[in-house]
FISELO-206268 format. One record per residue: residue in one letter; z, x, y of N, C-alpha, C, O in turn. Coordinates in steps of 0.2 Angstrom, whole numbers, plus 5000, padded with zeros to 4 digits. Atoms other than C-alpha are relative to their C-alpha. Layout:
residues N
AZXYZXYZXYZXY ...
END
This chain:
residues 478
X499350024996492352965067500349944996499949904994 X499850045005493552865057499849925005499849935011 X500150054998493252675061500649985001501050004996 X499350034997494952575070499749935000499249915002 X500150115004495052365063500750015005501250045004 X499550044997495952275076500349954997499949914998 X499550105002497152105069499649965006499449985011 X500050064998496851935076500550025004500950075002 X499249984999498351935087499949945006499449925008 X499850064995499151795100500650045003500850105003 X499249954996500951815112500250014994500450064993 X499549985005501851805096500050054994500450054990 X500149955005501151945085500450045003500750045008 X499649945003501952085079499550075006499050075009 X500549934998501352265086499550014996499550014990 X500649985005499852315083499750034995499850094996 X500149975005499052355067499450055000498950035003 X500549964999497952495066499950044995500350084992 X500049975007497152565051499650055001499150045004 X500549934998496352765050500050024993500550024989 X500249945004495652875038500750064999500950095004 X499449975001497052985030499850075004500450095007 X500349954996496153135038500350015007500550065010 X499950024990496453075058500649975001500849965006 X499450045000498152985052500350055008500450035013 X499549994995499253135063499550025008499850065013 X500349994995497853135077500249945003500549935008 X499850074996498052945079500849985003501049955008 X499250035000499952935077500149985008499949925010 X499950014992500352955096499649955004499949935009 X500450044999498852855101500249944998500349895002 X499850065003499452715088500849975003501049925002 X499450015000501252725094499949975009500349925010 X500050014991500852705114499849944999500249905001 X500150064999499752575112500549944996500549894998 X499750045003500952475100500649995004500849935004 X499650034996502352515114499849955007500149915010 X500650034992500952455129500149924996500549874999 X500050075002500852295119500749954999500749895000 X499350025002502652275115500349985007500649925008 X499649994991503152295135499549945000499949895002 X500250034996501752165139500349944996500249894999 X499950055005502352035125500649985004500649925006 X499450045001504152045131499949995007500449955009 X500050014991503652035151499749924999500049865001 X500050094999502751875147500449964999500649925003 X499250055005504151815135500449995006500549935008 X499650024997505251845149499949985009500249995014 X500650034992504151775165500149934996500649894998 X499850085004504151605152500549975002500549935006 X499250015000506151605151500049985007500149935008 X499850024996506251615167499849955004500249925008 X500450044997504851495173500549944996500749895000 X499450055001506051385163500649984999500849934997 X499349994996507751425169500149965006500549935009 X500250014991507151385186499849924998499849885003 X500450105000506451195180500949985000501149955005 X499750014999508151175175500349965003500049965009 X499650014994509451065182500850004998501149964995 X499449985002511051145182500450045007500050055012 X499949994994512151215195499750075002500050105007 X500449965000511051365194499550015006499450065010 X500750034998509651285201500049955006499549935008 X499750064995510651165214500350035007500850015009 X499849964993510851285230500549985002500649945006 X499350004999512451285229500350085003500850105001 X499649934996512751465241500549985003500649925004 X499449994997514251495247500350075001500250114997 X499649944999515351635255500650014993500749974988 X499649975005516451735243500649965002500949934997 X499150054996518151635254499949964999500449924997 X499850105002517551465251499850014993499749954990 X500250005007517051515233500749984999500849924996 X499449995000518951565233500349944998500649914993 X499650084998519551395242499849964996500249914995 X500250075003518351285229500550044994500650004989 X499950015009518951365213500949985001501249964996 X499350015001520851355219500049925001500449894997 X500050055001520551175223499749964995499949904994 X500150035005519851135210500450004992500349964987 X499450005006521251195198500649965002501049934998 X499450074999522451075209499849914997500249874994 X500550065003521150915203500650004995501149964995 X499750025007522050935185499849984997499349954999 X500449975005521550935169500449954996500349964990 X499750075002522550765164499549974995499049994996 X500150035005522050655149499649935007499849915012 X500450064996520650515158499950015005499949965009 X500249984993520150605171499249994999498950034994 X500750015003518250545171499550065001499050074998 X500249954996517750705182500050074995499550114996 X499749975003518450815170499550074997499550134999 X500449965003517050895160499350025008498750055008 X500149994993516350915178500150065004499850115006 X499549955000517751005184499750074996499550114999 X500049945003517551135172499350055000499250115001 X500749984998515651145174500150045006500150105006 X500249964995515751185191500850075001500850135004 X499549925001517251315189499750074996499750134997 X500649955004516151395177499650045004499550105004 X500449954995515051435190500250045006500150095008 X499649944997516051495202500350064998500250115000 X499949935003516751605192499750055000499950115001 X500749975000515151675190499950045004499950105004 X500249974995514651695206500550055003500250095006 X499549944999516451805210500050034994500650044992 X499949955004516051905196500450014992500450064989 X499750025004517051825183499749994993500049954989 X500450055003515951795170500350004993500149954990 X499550005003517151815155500249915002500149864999 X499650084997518051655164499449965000499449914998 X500750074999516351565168499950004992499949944991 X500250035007515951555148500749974996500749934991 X499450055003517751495145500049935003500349885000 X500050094997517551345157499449984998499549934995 X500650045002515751315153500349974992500349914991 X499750015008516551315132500449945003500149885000 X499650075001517951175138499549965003499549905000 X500450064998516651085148499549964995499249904996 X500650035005515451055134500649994993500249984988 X499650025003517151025121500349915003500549875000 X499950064993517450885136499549964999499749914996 X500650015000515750835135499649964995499249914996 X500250015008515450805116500749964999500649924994 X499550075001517150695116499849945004499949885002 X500250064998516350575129499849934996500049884998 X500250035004515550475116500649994994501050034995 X499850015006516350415100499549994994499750004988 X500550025007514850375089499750075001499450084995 X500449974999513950545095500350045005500450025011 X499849934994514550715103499450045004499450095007 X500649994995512750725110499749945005499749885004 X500050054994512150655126499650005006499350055004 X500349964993511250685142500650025004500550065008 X499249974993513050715151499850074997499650105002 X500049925000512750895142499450025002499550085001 X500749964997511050945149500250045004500050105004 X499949954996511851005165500450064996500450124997 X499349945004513151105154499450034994499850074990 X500449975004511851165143499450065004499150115002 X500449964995510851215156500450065004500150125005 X499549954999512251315164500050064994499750114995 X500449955006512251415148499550034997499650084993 X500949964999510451455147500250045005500350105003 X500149984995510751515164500550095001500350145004 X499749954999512251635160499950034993500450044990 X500149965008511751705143499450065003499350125004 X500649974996510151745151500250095004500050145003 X499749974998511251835165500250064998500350125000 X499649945002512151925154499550044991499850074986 X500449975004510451985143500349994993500450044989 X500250055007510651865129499649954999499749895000 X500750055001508951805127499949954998499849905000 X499950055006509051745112500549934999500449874996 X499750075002510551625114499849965006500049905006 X500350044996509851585131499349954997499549894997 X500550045004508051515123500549944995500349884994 X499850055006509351425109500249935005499949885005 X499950084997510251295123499550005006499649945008 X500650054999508551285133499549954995499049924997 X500550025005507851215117500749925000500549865001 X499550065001509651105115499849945007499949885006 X500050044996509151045132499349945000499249885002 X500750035003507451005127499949944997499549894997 X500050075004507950905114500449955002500149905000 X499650024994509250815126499549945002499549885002 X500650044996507650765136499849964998499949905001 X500350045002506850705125500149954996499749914996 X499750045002507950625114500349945003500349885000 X499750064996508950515129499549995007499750015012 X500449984996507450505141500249945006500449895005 X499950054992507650415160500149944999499949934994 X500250065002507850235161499349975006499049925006 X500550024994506650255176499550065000499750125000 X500849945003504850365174500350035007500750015011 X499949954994504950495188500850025001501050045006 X499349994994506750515192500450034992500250024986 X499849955003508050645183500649914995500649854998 X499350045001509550525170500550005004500950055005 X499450024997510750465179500750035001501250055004 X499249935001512050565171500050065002500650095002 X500449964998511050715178500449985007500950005010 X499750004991511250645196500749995003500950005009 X499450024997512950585195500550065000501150075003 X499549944999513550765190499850075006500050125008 X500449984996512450825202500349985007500650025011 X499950064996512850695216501150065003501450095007 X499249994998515050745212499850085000500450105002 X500149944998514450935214500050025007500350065011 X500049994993513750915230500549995004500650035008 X499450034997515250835236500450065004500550065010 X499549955000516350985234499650055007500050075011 X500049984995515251075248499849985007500249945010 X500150044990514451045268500049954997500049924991 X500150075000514450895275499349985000499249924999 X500950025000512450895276499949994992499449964990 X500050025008512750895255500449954998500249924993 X499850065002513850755255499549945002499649894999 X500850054998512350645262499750024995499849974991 X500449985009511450715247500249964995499949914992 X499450025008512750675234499949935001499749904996 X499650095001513150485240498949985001498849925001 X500650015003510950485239499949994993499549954991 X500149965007511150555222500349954995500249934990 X499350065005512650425217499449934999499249904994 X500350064999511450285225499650004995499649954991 X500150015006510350335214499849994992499449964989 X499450045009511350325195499949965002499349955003 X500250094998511750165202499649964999499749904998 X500650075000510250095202499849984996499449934995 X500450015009509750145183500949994997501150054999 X499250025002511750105177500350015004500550065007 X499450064993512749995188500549984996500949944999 X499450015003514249995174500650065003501250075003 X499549914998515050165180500250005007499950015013 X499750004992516450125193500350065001500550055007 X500149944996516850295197499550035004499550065009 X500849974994515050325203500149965004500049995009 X500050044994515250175215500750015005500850005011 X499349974996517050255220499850035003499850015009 X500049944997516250425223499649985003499949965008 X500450034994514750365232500249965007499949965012 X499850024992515650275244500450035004500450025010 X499849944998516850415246499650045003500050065008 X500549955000515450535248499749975010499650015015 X500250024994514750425262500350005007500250015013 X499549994996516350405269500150055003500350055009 X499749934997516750595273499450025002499450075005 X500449984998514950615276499949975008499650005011 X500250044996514850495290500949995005500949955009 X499650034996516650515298500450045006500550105007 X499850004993517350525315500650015002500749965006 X499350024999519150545318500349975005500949965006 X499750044995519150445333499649924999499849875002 X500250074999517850315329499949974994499950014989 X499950035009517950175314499250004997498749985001 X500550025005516450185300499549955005499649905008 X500550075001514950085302500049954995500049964988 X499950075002515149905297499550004989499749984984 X500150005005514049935282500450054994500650034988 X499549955004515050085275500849974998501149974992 X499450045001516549985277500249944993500649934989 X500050065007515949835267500250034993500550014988 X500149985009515449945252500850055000500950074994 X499549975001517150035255500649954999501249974997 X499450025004518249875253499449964993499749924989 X500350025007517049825237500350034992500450014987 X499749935006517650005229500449974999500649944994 X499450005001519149965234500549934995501149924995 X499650065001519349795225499850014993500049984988 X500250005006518449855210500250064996500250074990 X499749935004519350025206500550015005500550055009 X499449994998521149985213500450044998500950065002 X499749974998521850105206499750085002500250115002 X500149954996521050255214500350005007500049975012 X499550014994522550305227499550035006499650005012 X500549954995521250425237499549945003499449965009 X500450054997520150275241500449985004500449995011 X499750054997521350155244500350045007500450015012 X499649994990522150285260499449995001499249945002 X500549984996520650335266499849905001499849905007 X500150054999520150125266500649975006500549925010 X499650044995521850095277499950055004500150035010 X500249984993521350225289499549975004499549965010 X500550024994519850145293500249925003500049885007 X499850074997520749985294500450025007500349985012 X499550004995522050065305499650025008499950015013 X500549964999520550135314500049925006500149915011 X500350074997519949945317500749975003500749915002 X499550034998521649905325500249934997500349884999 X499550065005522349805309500850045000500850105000 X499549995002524149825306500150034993500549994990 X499849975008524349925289500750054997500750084992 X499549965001526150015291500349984995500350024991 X499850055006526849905277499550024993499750044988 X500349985005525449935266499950074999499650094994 X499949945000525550125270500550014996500550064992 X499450005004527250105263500149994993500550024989 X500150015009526750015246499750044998499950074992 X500649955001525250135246500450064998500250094993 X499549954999526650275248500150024992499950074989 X499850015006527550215230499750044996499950094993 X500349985006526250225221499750054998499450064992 X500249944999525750385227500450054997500350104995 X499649945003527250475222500350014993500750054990 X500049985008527150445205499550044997499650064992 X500749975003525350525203499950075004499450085007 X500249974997525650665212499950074995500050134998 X500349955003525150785197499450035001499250084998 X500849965000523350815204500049995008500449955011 X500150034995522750815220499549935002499749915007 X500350065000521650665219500749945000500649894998 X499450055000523250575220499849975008499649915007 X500050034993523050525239500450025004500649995009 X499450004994524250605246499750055006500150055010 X500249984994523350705259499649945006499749935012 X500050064996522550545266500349965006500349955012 X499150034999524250465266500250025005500249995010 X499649974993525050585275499650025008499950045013 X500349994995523750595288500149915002500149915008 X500150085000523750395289501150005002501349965006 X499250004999525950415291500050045007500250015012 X499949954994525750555305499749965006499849985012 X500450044994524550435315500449945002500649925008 X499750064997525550275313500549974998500649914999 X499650015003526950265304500850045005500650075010 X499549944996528850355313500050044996499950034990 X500149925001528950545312500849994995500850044991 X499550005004530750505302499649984993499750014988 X500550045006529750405290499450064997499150054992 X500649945002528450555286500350054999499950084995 X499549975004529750655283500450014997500550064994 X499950045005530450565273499550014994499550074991 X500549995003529050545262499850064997499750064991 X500349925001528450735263500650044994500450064989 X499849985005530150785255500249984996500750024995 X499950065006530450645242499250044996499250044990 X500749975006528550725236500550054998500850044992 X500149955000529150875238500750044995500750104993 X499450005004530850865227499849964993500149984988 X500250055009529950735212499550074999499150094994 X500649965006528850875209499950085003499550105008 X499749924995529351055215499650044996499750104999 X500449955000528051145205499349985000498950014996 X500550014996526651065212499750045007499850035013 X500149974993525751195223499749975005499949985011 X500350014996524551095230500449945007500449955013 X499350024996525950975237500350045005500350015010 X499749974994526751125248499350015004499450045009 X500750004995524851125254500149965004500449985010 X499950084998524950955258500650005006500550005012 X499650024995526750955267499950085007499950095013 X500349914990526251135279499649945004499849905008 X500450044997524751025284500449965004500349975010 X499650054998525850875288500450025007500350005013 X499549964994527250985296499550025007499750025013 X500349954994525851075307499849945002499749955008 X500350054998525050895311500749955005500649925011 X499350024996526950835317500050035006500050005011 X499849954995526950995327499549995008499649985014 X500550014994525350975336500149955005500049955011 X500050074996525650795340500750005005500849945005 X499749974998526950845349499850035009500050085012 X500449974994525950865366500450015005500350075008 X499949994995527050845380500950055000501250065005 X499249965000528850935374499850054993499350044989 X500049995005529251065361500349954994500749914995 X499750035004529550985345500750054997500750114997 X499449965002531351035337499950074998499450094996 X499949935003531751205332500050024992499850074989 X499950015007532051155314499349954995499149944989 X500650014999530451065314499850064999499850094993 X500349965000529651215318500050064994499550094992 X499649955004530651335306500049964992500250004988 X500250015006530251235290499249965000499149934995 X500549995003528451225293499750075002499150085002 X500249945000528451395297500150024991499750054987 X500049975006529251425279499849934994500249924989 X500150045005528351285270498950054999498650054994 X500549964999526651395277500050064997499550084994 X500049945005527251565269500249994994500350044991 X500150025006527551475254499150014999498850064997 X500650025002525851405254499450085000498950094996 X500549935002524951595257500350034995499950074992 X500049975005525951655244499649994994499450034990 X500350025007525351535231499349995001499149964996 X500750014998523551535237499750085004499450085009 X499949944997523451715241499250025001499150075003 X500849995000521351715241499749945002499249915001 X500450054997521151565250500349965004500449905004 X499550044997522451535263499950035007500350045012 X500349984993521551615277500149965006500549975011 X499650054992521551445290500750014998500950055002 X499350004998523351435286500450055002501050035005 X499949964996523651595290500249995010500749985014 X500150034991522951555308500549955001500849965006 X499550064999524051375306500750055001501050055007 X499449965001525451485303500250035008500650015012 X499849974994525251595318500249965007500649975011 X499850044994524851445331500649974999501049965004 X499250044999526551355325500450065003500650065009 X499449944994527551535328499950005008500450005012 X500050014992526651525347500449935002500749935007 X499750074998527451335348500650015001501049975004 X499349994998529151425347500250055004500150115003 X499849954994529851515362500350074997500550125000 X499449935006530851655348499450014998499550074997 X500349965006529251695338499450015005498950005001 X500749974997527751755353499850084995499250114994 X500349935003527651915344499950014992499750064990 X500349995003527551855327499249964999498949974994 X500950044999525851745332499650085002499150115000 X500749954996525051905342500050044993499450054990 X500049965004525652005326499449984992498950024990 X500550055007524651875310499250025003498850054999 X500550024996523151875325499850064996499450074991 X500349964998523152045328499850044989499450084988 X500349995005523052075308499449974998499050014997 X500650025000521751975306499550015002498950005000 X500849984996520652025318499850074997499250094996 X500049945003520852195309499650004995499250044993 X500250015007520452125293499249984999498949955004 X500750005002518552135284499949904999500349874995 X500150055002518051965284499049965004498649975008 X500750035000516551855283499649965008500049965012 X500150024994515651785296500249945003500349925009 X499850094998515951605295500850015001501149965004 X499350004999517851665295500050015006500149975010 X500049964993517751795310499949925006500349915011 X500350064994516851625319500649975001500649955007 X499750035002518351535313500850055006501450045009 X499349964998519551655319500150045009500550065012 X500449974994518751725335500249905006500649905011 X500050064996518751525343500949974998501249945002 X499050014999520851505336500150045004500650025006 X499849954998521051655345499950005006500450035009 X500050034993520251605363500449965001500949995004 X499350054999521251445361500750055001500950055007 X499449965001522851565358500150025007500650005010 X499949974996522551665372500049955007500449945011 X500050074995522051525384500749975001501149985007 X499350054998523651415383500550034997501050014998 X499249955000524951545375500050045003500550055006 X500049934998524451695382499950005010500150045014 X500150024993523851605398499550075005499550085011 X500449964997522451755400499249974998499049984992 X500350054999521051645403499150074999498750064995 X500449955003519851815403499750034992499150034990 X499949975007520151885387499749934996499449954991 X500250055003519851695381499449985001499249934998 X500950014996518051685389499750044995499250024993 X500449955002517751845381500049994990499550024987 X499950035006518351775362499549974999499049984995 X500650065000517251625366499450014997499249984992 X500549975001515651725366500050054994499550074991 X500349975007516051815351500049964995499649984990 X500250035006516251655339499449965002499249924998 X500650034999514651595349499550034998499049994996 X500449935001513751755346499850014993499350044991 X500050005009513951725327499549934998499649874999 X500350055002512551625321500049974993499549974989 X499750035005513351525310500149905002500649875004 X500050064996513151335315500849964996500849954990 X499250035002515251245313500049985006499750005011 X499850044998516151135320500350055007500450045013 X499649944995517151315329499750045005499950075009 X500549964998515451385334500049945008500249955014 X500050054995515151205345500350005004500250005010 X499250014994517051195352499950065007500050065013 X500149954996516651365358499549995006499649975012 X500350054997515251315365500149955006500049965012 X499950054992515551165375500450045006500350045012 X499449984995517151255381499750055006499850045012 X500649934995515751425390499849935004499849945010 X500550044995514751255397500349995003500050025008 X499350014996516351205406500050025002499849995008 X499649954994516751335414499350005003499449975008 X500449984996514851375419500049955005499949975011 X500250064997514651175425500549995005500549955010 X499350014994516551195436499750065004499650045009 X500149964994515951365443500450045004500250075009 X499749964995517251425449500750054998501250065001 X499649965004518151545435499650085004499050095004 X500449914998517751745443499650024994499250084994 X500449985007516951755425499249965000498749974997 X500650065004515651615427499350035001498950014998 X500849964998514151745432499950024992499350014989 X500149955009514351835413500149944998499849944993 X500150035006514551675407499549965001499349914996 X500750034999513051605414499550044999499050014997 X500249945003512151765410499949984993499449954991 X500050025005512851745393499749964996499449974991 X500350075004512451575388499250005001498949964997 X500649994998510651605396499550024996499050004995 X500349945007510151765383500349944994500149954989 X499950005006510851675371499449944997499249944991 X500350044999509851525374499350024998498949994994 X500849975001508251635376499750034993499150044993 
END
C-alpha cells in the first residue's frame, strides 16, 4: 500500500500536502481533492468565527444597539442632513459616521461607504501634526463592519488591524474605561435616539469629562443630553441640572440651542426673559443655516410667553432671510400648529389656519419619507376649521389604510381617538381607537395617554361602554 506523509500544519497552512506513489496517483486524486477541500472549509469557518468574534468587541455604531424602525431611521437621516455640513462644526465627522449607518440599515450601502469615506477625510483633518487618532477608531470600526457586510474580508481584517493599532498606539488615560474620544462619539450618538439613551449619552459625556475636562462641546452636549433626558413641559429642571445648565451656558455662549433651552427653564422658574428672548431672537436669525441654530427652542419659548404678533413676526422674518432652508418650514408648521392649539377657548383666524395648512404641505413635500406626524398635524389643523371637516376624515382615513409600522399605527390610532372624541363628537368609536393603540405593545408617551384616557372612563362609570372597557383593560392586564 503506498505510504501517505502528512505536513506539520496550523490554521494558517496551505491545503494539504499529500504525497503517493506514481501507481495510486489517479486512485488518490479524489481522496486528495476532498480532503484538501474538508480542510479548506474548516480553515475558512474558523477564520471567519475569529472575524467575527472581533467585529462584535468592536465599538462602533455596529455594536451600540442602535435598533430603530425603518420611519425613524427615515426622520434621523433627514435630520441629520438639516445639522449641516458648515466649516467648524465639531460634530461633523460624527455626523457623517452616523449617516453612514443609517444608510446602511435602509439598504443604502453605496451611500453608507460615502459618508463613512467623508467621515474619516473629517476625521484625519482633526489634528494638524497627525491625521491619526483615537477619534477614528469608531469610523474605522464602522468599516470593518461594512466591508465584512458586503463579503470583503480582506479589507474588513485591514481596518480591524487599523483599529488595533489606534488602541494601542493612543491607549485610555484611565485603565478599564474606553478613550474618551470613543465615549464622546458614542455619548453624541445615543442622543439622536430614546429618551432612556439620552440618560446613557449625558453618562457617557460625564465620563470623557473626567479623563479630558478641555472639550466644551462635550460639557454643552452633556448637559443638553440631561436636559432633554430629564424634562417636563410643566415642571422646571432639578436645581442641580440647572446649575450645570447656566455653567455651559457661561462657558459656550455661543451655542444658540443651549442658550433657548436655558431661558425656558428660566421662564419655567417665573424669571422674566421676554427681552432677552428678543436679543436671543437676533442672533438666531443670522445662524439659521443648520438646525442647531435654536430656533425651534426659540419658537417654542415665543409661543409660551412672548405676543402671538411677535412670533409671527419672527417665524416670517426666518422665513424670508433664508427661503431655501427646508428645516425652517419645519420649524414655522410646528410653530403655526402650536399658535393654533393654544387657541383653546375660540377658533383662531381663518388666515392663521390657512397658512399653516400650506406651510404643512410644504413641509410633507420636502420631507416626503419622514412627514408622517405632520401628516396627522395637518389633518388636526383642517378639523380646527369649520370649511375643511372632510379634508381631516380624508388624510385619516388614508392613513389608516396605509402599511405602517407599529409604533406609528400606535401614533396614529390615539390621534384618531382624540379626533373622533372632540371633532367627530363620537365618543364610541373613540373608546374603540383607544384600545387599539393600547393593544400595541409598544411602550410611548401615545400608548400611556391612551391608557389613562380607558382608566377614566372605567373610574367615572358611567359611559354605556364602561363594561368592554373594563373587560378590556382587565385581559390586558392579565
Amino acid at each position: 500500500m503506498p505510504k501517505i506523509a502528512f505536513t506539520n500544519w496550523h490554521s494558517s497552512v496551505m491545503p494539504l500536502d499529500i504525497t503517493i506513489g506514481d501507481a495510486g496517483m489517479e486512485r488518490a486524486e479524489p481522496a486528495r481533492r476532498l480532503m484538501n477541500a474538508a480542510l479548506s472549509a474548516a480553515l475558512a469557518a474558523q477564520s471567519q468565527t475569529t472575524l467575527v468574534a472581533k467585529l462584535k468587541d468592536l465599538q462602533c455604531h455596529f455594536t451600540w444597539d442602535l435598533e430603530s424602525s425603518r420611519s425613524k431611521l427615515f426622520r434621523l437621516r433627514d435630520t441629520l442632513e438639516d445639522i449641516g455640513t458648515e466649516e467648524g462644526n465639531s460634530w461633523l465627522g460624527h455626523i457623517y459616521n452616523l449617516q453612514g449607518y443609517i444608510h446602511y440599515q435602509l439598504g443604502f450601502t453605496e451611500d453608507a461607504q460615502r459618508f463613512f469615506s467623508r467621515a474619516t477625510e473629517v476625521f484625519q483633518m482633526k489634528n494638524t501634526v497627525s491625521d491619526e487618532g483615537p477619534w477614528l477608531v469608531v469610523n474605522y470600526g464602522n468599516l470593518a463592519w461594512l466591508h465584512h457586510h458586503l463579503g470583503e474580508e480582506e479589507e474588513s481584517q485591514t481596518y480591524l488591524s487599523k483599529v488595533d493599532a489606534l488602541l494601542k498606539g493612543y491607549p485610555s488615560p484611565s485603565q478599564d474605561e474606553l478613550h474618551p474620544e470613543i465615549y464622546a462619539e458614542k455619548a453624541w450618538t445615543l442622543m439622536k435616539f430614546g429618551r432612556d439613551k439620552k440618560l446613557l449619552a449625558a453618562h457617557y459625556f460625564e465620563r470623557a469629562i473626567s479623563m479630558q475636562r478641555d472639550v466644551v462641546e462635550w460639557h454643552t452636549s452633556h448637559v443638553i443630553a440631561l436636559v432633554n433626558a430629564n424634562k417636563d413641559q410643566n415642571k422646571p429642571l432639578e436645581e442641580d441640572i440647572m446649575e450645570k445648565m447656566e455653567i455651559a451656558n457661561e462657558h459656550d455662549p455661543e451655542n444658540l440651542y443651549l442658550a433657548a433651552l436655558y431661558l425656558e427653564e428660566c421662564a419655567k422658574r417665573g424669571r422674566k426673559i421676554e427681552d432677552k428672548a428678543r436679543e436671543l431672537a437676533k442672533r438666531v436669525l443670522t445662524r439659521l443655516t443648520s438646525s442647531y441654530s435654536g430656533m425651534t427652542p426659540l419658537l417654542r419659548l415665543y409661543t409660551k410667553y412672548v405676543p402671538l404678533d411677535e412670533t409671527i413676526d419672527l417665524v416670517e422674518e426666518a422665513l424670508e432671510r433664508h427661503k431655501d432652508e427646508r428645516h425652517l418650514k419645519w420649524c414655522a408648521a410646528v410653530c403655526y400648529k402650536w399658535m393654533i392649539y393654544s387657541h383653546k377657548a375660540n377658533l383662531p383666524e381663518q388666515s392663521m389656519i390657512d397658512r399653516a395648512i400650506g406651510l404643512h404641505k410644504e413641509v410633507i413635500s420636502l420631507y416626503p419619507q419622514s412627514s408622517f406626524k405632520v401628516k396627522i398635524s395637518l389633518a388636526n389643523i383642517y378639523a380646527k376649521s369649520n370649511h375643511s371637516q372632510a379634508e381631516a376624515e380624508q388624510i385619516y382615513k388614508k392613513l389608516l389604510e396605509s402599511d405602517l409600522e407599529p409604533a406609528d399605527r400606535q401614533i396614529l390610532y390615539n390621534s384618531y381617538a382624540k379626533h373622533l372624541h372632540f371633532i367627530q363628537n363620537d365618543s364610541d368609536k373613540s373608546i374603540k381607537y383607544h384600545m387599539m393603540a393600547e393593544a400595541i405593545p409598544q411602550q410611548s408617551p401615545y400608548r400611556d395617554n391612551s391608557i389613562s384616557t380607558l382608566e377614566r372612563i372605567r373610574k367615572r362609570n358611567r359611559h354605556r361602554m364602561c363594561g368592554e372597557v373594563k373587560e378590556f383593560l382587565n385581559n390586558l392586564q392579565g
